[in-house]
N, C-alpha and C positions, 0 to 999 in steps of 0.2 A: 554520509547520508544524514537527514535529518528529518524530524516528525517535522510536521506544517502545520501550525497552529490554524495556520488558516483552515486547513480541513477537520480544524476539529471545532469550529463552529464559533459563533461568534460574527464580528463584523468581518465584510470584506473590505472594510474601508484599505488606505495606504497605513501600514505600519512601518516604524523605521527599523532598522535594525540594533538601532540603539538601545530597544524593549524588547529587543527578542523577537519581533515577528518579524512576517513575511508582507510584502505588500502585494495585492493580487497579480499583480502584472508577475513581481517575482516568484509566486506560487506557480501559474499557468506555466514557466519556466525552466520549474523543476520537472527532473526525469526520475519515472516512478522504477523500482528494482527490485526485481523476485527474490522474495528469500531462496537460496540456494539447497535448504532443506524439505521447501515443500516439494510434494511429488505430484504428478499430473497425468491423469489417464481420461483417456476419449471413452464416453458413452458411447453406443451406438445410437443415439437420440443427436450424435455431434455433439452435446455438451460436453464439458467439462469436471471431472471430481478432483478435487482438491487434497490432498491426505498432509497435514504436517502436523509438526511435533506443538501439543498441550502449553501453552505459558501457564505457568504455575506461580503466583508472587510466591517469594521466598519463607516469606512471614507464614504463609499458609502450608507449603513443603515443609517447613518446618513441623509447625504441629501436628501435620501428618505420620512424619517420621519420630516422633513423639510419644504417639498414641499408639505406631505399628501399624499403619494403613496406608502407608508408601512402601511399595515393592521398588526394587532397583529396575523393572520397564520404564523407557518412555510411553506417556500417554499420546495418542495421537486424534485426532479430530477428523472431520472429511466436509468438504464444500462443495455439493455442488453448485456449478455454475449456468444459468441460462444462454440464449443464444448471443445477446450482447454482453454480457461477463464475459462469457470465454472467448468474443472478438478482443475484448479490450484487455483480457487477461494474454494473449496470444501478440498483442501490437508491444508488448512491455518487454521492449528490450534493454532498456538502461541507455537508448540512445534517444528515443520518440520523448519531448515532453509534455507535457498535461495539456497544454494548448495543443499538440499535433494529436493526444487523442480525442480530445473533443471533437477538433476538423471532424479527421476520418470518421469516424464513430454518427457525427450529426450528419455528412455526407450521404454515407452508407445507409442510413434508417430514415433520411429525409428529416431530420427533426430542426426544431431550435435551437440555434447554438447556444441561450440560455439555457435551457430545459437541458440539451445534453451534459453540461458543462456542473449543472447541480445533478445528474446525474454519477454521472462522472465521479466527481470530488465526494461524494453522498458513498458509492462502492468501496474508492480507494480509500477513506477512512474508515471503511469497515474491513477492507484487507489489512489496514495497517493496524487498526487497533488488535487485530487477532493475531499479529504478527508475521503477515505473508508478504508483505513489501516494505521499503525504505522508499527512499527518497533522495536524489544527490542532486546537489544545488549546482546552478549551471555553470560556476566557475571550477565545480570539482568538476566537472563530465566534460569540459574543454577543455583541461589542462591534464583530463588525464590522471587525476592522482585519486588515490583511492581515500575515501573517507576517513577522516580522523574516529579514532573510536567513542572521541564524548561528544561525538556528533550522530553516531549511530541510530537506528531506527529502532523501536522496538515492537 
């Protein structure tokens, strides 16, 4: 798995891989993939609550546990999700990629495939920056092999 530069702002021009990005077409490509720690429980509103485990930088855990304001709990957070979050959060299966959920998703609500598309990529960088998804590039999810760890998502 891997963060996407691209969703984390900046241009969508084509980048090569030779700099480390991602060029849009190979962004739209990748397939988004639930953290395995987060938990997920239905409102009765149909949405979505999100509960997973706190990132903590290390450098910060540390002076925590320094000063004695870290206990041995995990901390844990809660998201809920609206009616199209918890569509697009429910299509992520590690097989549908960022192009197949814009489709569906712009289908579904009638919208712009632009508009859903910054959508989209605007959410999944915010699941990802808080740690609730990866990313696995489409040669890992067709070949089937599991993600190198210094490729990982965080």
């Amino acid at each position: 798995m891997v963060t996407m530069r691209w969703l984390r702002g900046g241009s969508s021009r084509a980048k090569s891989r030779d700099n480390g990005g991602l060029s849009r077409a190979e962004a739209l490509a990748c397939r988004p993939v639930r953290n395995r720690e987060v938990r997920e429980e239905k409102l009765e509103s149909g949405d979505l609550l999100l509960t997973f485990p706190l990132l903590v930088r290390p450098w910060l855990a540390g002076l925590a546990r320094a000063v004695g304001l870290q206990d041995r709990q995990v901390l844990t957070r809660k998201l809920q999700l609206d009616e199209m979050g918890s569509l697009t959060w429910a299509l992520m299966d590690g097989e549908r990629s960022l192009a197949d959920l814009v489709e569906i998703v712009s289908r579904k609500y009638r919208l712009q495939r632009r508009e859903t598309e910054v959508a989209i990529t605007t959410f999944l960088r915010e699941l990802g920056r808080r740690g609730l998804i990866g990313f696995r590039l489409p040669r890992e999810a067709s070949k089937g092999e599991e993600p190198s760890p210094d490729r990982a998502a965080r």
